[in-house]
N, C-alpha and C positions, 0 to 999 in steps of 0.2 A: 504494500500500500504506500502510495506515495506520500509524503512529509506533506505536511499543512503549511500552507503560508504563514509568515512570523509578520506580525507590522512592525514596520522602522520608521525611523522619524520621532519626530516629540511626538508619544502617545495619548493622551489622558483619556481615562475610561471613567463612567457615569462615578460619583464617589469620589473622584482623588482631587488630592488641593490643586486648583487653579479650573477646576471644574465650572464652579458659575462662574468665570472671569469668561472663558472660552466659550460660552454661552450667547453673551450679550452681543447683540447686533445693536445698529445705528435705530432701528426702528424696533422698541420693546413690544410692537403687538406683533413682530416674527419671531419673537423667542421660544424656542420649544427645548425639549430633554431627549438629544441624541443618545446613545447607547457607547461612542469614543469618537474621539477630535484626533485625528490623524495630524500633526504640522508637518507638511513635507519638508526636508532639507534639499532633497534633490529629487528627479524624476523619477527614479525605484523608487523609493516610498511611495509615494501614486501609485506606480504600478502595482504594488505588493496589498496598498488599502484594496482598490478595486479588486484582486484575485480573493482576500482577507473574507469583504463583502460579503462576495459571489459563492464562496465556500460555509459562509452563514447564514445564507439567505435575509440578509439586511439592506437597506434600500442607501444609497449612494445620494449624496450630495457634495458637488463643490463646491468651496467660498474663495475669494479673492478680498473684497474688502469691510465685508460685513454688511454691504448698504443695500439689499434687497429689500422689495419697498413692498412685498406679498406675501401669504405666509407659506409655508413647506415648499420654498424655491433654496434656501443655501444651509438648512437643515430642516431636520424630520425627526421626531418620535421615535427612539428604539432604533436609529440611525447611524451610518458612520459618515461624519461631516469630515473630507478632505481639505484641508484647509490650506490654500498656497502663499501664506502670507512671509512666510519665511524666505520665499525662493525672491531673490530683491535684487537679482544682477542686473546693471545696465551697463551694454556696452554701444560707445557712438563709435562708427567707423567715417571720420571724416573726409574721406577720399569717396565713398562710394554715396556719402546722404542717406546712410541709415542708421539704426539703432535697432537691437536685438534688447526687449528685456523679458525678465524672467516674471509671470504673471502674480506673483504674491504683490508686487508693486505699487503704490497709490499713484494715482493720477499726477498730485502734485507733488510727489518725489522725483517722477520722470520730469516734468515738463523744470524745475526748479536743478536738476542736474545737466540738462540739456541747456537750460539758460543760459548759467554759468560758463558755457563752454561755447554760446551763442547760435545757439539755434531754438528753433521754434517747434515745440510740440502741443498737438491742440487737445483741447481739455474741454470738462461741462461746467458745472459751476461749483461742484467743491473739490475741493480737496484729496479728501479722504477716501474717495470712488475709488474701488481698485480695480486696476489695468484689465487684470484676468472678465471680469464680468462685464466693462462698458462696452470693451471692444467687438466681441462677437454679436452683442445687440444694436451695432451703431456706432455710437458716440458722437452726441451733440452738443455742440456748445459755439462761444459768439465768435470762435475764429472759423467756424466751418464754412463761411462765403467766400473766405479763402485759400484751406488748406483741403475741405470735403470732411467726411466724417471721419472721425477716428477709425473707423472698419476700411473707409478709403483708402488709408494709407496704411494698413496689412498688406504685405508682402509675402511674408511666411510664416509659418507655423511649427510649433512639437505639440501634441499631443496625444495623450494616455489613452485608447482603446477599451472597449470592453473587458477584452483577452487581456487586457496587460499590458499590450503592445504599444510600442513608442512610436507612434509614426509623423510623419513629415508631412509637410503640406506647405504645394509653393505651385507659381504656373505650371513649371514643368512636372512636377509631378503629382497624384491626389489634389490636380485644381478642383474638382467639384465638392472636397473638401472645403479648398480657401473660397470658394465659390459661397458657398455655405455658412463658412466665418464671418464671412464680410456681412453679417447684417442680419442672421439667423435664429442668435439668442443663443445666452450662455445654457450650460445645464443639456444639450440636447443632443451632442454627437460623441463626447467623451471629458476629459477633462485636459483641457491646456498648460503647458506648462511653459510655454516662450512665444514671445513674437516677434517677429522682425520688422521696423516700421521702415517709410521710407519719411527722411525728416527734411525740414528745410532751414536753410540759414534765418534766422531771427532780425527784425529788424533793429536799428542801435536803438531806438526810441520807438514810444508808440503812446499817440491821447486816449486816454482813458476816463470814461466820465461817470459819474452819477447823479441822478437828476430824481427830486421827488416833488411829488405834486398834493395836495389834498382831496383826502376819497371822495369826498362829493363828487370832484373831476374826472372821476375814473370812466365813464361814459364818452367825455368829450375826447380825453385822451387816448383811451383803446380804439374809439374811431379813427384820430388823426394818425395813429403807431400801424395800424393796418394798411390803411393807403398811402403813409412814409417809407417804413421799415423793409417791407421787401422787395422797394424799388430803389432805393437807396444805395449809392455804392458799396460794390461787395468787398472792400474792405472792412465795411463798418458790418460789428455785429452790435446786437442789439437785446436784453432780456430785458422784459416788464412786467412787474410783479405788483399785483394789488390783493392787500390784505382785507381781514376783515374788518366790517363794518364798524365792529367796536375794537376800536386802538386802530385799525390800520390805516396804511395810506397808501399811495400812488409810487411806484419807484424803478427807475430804467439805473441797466448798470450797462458798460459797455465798451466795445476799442475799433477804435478806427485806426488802423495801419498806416500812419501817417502825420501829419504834423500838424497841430493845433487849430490852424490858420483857416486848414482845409475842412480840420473836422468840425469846425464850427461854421461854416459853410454850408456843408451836409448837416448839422444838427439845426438848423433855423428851421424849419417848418416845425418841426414837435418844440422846440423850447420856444416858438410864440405860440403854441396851446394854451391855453388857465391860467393859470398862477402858480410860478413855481415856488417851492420855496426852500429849495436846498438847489443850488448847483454848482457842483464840484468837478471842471472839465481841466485833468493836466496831461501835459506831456512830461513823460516817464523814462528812464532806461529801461530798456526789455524786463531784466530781472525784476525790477518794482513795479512794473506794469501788472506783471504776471500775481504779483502779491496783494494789489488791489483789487485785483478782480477774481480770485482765490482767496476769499474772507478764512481763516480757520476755523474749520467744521468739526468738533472731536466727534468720536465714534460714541464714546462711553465719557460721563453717563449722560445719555439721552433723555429727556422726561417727555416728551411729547411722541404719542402712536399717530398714525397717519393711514388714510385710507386715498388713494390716487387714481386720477384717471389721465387718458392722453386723448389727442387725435390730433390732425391735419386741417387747416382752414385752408380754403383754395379758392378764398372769395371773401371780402370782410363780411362781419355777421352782422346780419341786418337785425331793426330794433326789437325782436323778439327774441334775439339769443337774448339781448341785453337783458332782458325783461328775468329771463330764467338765473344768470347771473348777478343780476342785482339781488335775486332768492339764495342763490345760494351766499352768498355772502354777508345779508343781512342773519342768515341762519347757524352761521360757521361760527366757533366758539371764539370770542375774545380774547387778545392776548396770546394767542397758537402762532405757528406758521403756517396758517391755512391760506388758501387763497387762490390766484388765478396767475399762472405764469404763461408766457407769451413769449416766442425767440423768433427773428426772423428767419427765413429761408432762401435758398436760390443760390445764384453765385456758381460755386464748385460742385454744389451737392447735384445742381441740374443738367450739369454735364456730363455725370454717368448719365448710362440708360439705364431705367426701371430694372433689368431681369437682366443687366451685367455683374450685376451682387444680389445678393442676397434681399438687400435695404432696399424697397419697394416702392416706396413715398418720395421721389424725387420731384413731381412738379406740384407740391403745393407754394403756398406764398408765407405762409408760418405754421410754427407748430402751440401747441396751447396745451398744456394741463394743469388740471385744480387738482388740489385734495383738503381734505378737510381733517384736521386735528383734534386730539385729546388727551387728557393724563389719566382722571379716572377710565380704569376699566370700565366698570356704570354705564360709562357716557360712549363706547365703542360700538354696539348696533344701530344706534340714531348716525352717528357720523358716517357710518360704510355704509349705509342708506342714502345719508343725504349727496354722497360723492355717485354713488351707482346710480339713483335715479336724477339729478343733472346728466349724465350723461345716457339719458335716454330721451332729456328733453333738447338736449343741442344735436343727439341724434341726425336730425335733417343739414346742421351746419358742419359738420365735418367729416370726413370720411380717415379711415383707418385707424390708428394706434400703436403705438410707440412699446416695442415691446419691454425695452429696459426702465417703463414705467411701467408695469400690466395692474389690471384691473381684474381679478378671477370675477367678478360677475358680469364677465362679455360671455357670450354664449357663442358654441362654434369659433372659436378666436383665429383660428389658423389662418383664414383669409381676412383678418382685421388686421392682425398685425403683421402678416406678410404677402398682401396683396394676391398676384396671380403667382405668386411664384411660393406657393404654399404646397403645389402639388411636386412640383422640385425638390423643395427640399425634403417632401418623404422618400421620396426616391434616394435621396444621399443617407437620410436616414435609416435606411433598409441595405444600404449596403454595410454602413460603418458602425453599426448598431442595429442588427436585425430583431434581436429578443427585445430592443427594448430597457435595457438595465437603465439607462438614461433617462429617465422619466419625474416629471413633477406634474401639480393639476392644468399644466397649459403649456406640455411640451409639447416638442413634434410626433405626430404617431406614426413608425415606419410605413410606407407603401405596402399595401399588399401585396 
């Protein structure tokens, strides 16, 4: 009888100290009680959790940064959570314009190493996001009108197999793999453990601005940011965020690749909107650009649960989103970061084609999602209600969904969050993972 897999790596099993530390996600309404925390050191340990698993009939989850916003996506109940936060290599090769790093990585430890060394790698809006989970879902954020999404600039791949196996993925070989990567959604072909990006040089300077306006104005201003924002030059990116009715306000954060002169040029039509009454527009060096607009987000401890939705505008919303909008916000709990975010689109993201990647949603004009906040438990089935059904009422104004924000109360989700190329990706799913071992409530379900 053959020997049983041994797990390596920093182990910790349900019971041992550092148990609840290993626990805690960025969002406490994902928290559940896995069964052992695998920390990989290197790719064998991956391999060896996965064969571990599979030899105990225990259901597989990967983690990278802890920031999954659903529940039983980066662990499970009676589970073995692999957790890549250890694996943290970044190498730039500056002759070729790439970088290789290793997926335990946060977002802003890459884009803050590359800085320093003057290059540009594009990010979302925190921090703490880890590399391993944005990427294969996308990765948006306000450089993407220049750089394309974080999945755009995947180039190659390592990862861990069902079986074990370490396999590669690059054009030349297993592209319907990276085909797959680029915009697929973490959790659904095996677990990653490297990527290879391609990067670009950094500008020396870049404006950066933040601009808040008072809620009452939230109407006039998400009208004006709609038919500005994704016409606007694609250097300039753009997030707007409106909070709740009690405490919040109006707030654009944002960078224009360029110099001050210019970007205040392109900033006049929204900053002669309402009233503003913060505005902070500088020009930066790369590295403190990059620090501005990457606020520190800690993972732990977190007090506020989060229920989220996403979708596509591909037309601004006429006055009856508003209407549903103005509901949910007057209804969101005070004091939270609940709210309505807004990013423009276009640029780089539109010059892939739809069904060249994975990432499906290339011609809308922005992307939107709310979610609504909570600390007591108590108060957790009124908020995942009030997030689920908003979005059955803006329903008619947006099409698809973002899958590294999901919403489990989408029904059928496979063609929400990946368009026509849903039936694609079971196909790659069926080869690279035919049983299935891959699986969470809104993975990919192999081809027949």
């Amino acid at each position: 009888m053959k020997a049983k897999t041994q797990l390596t790596g920093r182990v910790i099993f349900k019971g041992d100290p550092g148990y609840e530390t290993a626990r805690k996600n960025w969002d406490p309404h994902t928290d559940r009680f896995p069964k052992v925390f695998v920390f990989a050191k290197k790719t064998r340990d991956v391999a060896n959790a996965i064969k571990w698993a599979r030899e105990h009939k225990v259901p597989i989850r990967p983690r990278s940064g802890r920031h999954a916003l659903e529940t039983n996506l980066s662990q499970v109940n009676g589970g073995l959570v692999i957790d890549t936060s250890e694996l943290k290599k970044i190498t730039l090769n500056k002759k070729s314009n790439t970088a290789v790093v290793e997926t335990g990585n946060r977002v802003g430890r890459i884009v803050d190493t590359l800085a320093r060394q003057g290059y540009m790698a594009p990010f979302g809006d925190s921090p703490s996001v880890g590399i391993g989970g944005i990427t294969p879902g996308g990765g948006i954020g306000p450089l993407q009108r220049t750089t394309g999404l974080i999945s755009d600039n995947l180039l190659a791949l390592e990862m861990v197999d069902a079986k074990g196996r370490i396999i590669r993925a690059s054009k030349k070989r297993n592209s319907d793999l990276l085909w797959a990567s680029r915009g697929g959604g973490g959790g659904n072909f095996g677990v990653y453990t490297k990527y290879k990006f391609k990067v670009r040089r950094a500008p020396v300077r870049a404006t950066v601005f933040s601009i808040t306006w008072p809620w009452e104005q939230f109407e006039e201003v998400v009208k004006a940011w709609q038919r500005w924002a994704p016409f606007t030059s694609t250097k300039l990116g753009s997030e707007l965020s409106i909070g709740p009715k009690k405490g919040g306000n109006v707030s654009m954060l944002g960078v224009y690749l360029g110099c001050k002169k210019k970007a205040l040029k392109f900033l006049q039509p929204i900053l002669s909107v309402g009233t503003t009454t913060k505005r902070d527009i500088q020009s930066l060096p790369w590295l403190q650009a990059t620090k501005f607009l990457l606020a520190p987000d800690p993972i732990l401890p977190q007090k506020f649960s989060n229920q989220f939705s996403s979708g596509f505008g591909r037309r601004p919303f006429p006055d009856k989103a508003f209407k549903y909008m103005r509901e949910f916000l007057e209804k969101a709990e005070g004091g939270t970061p609940a709210g309505f975010y807004f990013l423009n689109w276009g640029g780089a993201i539109r010059k892939i084609a739809p069904r060249a990647t994975a990432f499906y949603w290339r011609d809308p004009q922005y992307y939107v999602e709310w979610n609504s906040s909570w600390v007591k438990p108590s108060h957790a089935a009124k908020n995942i209600a009030l997030a689920r059904n908003t979005r059955k009422k803006l329903q008619p104004f947006i099409v698809g969904s973002y899958i590294n924000v999901p919403d489990q109360g989408i029904k059928c989700s496979g063609p929400v969050y990946y368009g026509k190329n849903f039936a694609r990706l079971r196909r790659v799913k069926a080869k690279y993972d035919p049983q299935n071992v891959f699986n969470n409530p809104q993975s990919i379900p192999p081809a027949k």
